[in-house]
The first five atom37 places (N, CA, C, CB, O) and aatype in JSON, in Angstrom:
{
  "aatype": [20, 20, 20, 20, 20, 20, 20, 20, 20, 20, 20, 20, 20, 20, 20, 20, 20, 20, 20, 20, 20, 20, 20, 20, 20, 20, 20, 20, 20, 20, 20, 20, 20, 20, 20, 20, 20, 20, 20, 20, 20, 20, 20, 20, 20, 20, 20, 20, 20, 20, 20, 20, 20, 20, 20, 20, 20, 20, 20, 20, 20],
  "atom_mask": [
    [1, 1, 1, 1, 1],
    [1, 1, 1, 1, 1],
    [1, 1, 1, 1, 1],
    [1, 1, 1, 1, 1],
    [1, 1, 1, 1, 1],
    [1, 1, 1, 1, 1],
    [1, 1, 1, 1, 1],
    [1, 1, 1, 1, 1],
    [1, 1, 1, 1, 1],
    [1, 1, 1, 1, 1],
    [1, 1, 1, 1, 1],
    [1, 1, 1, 1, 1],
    [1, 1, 1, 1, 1],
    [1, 1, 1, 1, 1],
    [1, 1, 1, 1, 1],
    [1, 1, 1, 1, 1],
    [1, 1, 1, 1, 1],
    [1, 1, 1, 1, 1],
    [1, 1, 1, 1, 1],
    [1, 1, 1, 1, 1],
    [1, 1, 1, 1, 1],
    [1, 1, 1, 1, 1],
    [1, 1, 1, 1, 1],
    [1, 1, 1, 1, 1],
    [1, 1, 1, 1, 1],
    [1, 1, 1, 1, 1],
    [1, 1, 1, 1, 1],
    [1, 1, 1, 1, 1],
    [1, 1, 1, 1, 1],
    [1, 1, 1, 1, 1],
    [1, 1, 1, 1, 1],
    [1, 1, 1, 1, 1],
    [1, 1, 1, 1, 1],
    [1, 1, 1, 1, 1],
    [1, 1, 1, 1, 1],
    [1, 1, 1, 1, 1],
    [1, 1, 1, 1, 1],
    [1, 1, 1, 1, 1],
    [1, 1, 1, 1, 1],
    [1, 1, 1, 1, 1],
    [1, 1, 1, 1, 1],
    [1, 1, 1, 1, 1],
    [1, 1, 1, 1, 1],
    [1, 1, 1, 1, 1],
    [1, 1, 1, 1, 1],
    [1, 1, 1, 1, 1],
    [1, 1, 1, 1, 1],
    [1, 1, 1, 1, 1],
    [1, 1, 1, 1, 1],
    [1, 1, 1, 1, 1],
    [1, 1, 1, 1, 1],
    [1, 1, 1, 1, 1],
    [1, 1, 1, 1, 1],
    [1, 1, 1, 1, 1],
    [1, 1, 1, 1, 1],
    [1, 1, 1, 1, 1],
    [1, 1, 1, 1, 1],
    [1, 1, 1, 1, 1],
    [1, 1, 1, 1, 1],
    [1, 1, 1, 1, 1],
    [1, 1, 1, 1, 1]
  ],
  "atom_positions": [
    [[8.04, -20.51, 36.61], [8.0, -19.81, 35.34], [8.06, -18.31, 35.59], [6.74, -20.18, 34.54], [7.29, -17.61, 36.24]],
    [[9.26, -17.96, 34.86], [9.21, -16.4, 35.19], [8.54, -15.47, 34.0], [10.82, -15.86, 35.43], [8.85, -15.65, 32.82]],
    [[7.64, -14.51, 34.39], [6.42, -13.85, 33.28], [7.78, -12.55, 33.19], [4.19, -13.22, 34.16], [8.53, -12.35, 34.14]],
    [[7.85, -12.03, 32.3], [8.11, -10.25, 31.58], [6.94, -9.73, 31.64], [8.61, -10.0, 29.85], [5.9, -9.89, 31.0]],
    [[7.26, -9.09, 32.48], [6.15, -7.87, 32.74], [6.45, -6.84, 32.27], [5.84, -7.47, 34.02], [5.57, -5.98, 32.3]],
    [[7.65, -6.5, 31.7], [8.39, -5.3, 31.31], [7.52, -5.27, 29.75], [10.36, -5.5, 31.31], [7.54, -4.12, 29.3]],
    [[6.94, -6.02, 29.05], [6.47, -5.96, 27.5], [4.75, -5.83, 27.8], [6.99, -7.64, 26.42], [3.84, -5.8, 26.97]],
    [[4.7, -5.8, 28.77], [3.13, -5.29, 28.75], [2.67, -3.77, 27.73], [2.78, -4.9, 30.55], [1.64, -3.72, 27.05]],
    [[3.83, -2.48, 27.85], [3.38, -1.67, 27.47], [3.79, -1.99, 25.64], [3.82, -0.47, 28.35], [3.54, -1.14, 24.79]],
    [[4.32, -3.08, 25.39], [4.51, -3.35, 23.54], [2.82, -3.9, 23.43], [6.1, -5.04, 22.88], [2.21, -3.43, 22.47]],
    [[2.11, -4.78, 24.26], [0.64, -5.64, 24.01], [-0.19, -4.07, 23.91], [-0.03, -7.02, 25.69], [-0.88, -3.58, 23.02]],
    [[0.24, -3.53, 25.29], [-1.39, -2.15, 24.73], [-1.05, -1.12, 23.8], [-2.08, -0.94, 26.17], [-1.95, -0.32, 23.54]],
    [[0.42, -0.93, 23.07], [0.41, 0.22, 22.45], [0.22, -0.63, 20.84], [1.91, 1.28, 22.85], [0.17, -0.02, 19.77]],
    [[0.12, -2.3, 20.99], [0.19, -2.27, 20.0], [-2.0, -3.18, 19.65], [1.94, -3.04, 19.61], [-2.52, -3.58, 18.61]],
    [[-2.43, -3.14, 20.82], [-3.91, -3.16, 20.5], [-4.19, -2.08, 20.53], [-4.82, -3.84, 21.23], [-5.41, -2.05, 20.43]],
    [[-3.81, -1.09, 20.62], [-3.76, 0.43, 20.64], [-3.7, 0.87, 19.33], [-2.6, 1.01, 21.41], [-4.5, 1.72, 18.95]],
    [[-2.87, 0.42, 18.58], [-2.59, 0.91, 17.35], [-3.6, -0.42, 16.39], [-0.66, 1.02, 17.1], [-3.48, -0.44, 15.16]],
    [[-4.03, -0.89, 16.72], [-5.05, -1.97, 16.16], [-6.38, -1.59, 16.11], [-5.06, -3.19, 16.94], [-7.13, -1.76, 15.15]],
    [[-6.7, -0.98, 17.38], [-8.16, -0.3, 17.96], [-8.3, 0.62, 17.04], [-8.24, 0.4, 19.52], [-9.31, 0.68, 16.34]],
    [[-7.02, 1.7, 16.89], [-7.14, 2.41, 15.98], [-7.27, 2.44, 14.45], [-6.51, 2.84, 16.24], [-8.12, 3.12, 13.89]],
    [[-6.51, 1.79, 13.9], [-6.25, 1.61, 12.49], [-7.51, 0.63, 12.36], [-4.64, 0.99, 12.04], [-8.09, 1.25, 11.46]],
    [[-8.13, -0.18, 12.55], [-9.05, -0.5, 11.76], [-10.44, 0.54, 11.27], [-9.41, -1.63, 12.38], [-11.03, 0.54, 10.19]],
    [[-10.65, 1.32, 12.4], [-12.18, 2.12, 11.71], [-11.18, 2.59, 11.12], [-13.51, 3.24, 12.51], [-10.99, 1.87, 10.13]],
    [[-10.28, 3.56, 11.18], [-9.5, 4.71, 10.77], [-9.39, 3.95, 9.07], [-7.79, 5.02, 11.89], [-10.02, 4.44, 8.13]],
    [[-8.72, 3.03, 8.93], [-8.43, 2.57, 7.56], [-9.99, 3.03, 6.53], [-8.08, 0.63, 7.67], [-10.12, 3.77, 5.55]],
    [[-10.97, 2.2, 7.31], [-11.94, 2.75, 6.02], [-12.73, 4.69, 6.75], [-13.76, 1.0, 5.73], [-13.72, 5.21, 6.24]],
    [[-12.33, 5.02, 7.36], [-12.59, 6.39, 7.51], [-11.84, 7.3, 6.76], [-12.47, 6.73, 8.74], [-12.42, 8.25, 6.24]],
    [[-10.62, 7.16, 6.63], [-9.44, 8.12, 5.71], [-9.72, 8.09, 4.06], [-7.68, 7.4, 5.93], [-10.27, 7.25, 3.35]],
    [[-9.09, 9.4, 3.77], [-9.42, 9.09, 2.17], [-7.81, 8.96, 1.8], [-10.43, 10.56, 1.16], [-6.86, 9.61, 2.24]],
    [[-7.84, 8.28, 1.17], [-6.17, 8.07, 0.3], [-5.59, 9.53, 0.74], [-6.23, 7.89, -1.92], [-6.21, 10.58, 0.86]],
    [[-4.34, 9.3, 0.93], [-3.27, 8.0, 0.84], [-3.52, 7.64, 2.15], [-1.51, 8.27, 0.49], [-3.06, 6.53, 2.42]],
    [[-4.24, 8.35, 3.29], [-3.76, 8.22, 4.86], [-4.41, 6.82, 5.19], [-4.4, 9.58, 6.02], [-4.1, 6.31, 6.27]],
    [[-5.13, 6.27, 4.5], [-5.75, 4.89, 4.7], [-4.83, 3.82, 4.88], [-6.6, 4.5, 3.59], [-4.83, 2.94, 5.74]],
    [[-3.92, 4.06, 3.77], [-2.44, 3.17, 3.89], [-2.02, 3.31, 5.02], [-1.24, 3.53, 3.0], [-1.84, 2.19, 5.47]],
    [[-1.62, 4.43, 6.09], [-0.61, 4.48, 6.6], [-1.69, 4.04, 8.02], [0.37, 5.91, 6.35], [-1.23, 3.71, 9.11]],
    [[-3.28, 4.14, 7.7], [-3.93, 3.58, 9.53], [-3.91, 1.57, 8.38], [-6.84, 4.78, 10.42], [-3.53, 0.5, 8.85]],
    [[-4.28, 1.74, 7.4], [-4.15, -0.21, 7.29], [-2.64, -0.42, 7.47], [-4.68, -1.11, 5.44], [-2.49, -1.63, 7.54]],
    [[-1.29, 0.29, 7.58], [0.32, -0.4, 7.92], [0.09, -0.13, 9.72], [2.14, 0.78, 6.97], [1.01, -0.63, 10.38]],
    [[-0.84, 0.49, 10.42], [-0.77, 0.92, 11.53], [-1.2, -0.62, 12.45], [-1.74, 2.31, 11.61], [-0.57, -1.2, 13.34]],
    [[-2.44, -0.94, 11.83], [-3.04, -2.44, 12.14], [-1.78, -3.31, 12.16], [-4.21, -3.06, 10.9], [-1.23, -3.75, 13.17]],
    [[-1.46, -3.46, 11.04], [-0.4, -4.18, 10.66], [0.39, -4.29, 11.76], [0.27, -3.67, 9.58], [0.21, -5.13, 12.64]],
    [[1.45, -3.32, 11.74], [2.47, -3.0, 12.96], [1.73, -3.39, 14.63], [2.86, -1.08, 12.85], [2.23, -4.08, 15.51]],
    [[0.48, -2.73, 14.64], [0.29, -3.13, 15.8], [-0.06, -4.78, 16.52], [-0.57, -2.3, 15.96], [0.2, -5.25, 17.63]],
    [[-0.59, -5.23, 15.59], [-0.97, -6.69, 15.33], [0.57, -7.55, 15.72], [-1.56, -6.91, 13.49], [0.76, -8.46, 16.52]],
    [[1.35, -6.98, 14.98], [2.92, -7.88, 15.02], [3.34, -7.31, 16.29], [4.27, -7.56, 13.62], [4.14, -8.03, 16.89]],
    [[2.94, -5.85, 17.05], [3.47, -5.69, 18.53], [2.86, -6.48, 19.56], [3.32, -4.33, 19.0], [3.43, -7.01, 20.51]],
    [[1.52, -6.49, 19.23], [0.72, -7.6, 19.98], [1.12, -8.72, 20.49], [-0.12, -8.04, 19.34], [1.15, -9.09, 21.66]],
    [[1.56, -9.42, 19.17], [1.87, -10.97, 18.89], [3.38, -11.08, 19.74], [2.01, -11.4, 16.92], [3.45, -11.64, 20.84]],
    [[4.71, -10.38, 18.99], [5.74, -10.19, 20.01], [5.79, -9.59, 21.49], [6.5, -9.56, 19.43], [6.84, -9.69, 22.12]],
    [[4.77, -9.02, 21.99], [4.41, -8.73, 23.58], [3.89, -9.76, 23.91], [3.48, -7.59, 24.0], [4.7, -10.32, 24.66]],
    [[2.69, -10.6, 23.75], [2.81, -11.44, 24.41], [3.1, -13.26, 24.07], [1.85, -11.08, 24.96], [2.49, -14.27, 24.42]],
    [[4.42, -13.02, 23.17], [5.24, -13.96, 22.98], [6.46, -13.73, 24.16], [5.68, -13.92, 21.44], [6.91, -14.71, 24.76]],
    [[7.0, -12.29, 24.47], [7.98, -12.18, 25.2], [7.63, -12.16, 26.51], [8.65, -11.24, 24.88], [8.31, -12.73, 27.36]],
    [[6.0, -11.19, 26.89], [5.71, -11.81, 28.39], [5.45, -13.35, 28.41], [4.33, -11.1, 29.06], [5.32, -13.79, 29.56]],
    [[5.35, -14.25, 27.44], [4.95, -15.46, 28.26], [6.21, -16.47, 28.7], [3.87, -16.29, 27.37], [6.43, -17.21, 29.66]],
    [[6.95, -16.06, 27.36], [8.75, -17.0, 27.07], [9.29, -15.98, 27.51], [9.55, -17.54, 25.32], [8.24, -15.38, 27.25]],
    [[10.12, -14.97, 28.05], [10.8, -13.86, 28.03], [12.25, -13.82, 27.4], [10.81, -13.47, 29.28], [12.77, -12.81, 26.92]],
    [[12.93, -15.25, 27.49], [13.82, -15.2, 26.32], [13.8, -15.54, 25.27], [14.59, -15.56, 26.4], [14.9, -15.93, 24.89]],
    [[12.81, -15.6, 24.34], [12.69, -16.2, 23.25], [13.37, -16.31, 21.78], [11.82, -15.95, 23.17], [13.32, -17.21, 20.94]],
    [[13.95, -15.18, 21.79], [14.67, -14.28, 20.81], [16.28, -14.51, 21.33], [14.06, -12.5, 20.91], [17.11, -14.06, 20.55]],
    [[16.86, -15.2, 22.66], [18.29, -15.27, 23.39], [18.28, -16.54, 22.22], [18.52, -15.59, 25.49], [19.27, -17.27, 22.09]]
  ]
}
């Protein structure tokens, strides 16, 4: 089984952007709350596709 190691840096920039946006969402006052709760968001779905592609690496071929 061959691992992608190349999507490691999509898993930490996107628990990265997860770590962040959750206090941040209820710390901000409107509108910037939206843009750290779409930050979770985004990062959550980089998460999920990093380590969907390190585990399958062609998954998406």
């Amino acid at each position: 089984m061959k691992i992608g190691y190349q999507y490691i840096p999509l898993i930490i920039a996107g628990l990265s952007a997860a770590a962040w946006g959750f206090p941040a969402a209820h710390r901000l006052k409107r509108p910037f709350d939206i843009a750290a709760a779409l930050a979770v968001l985004l990062g959550v779905i980089a998460f999920a596709i990093g380590i969907l592609l390190t585990c399958i690496p062609g998954f998406f071929k």
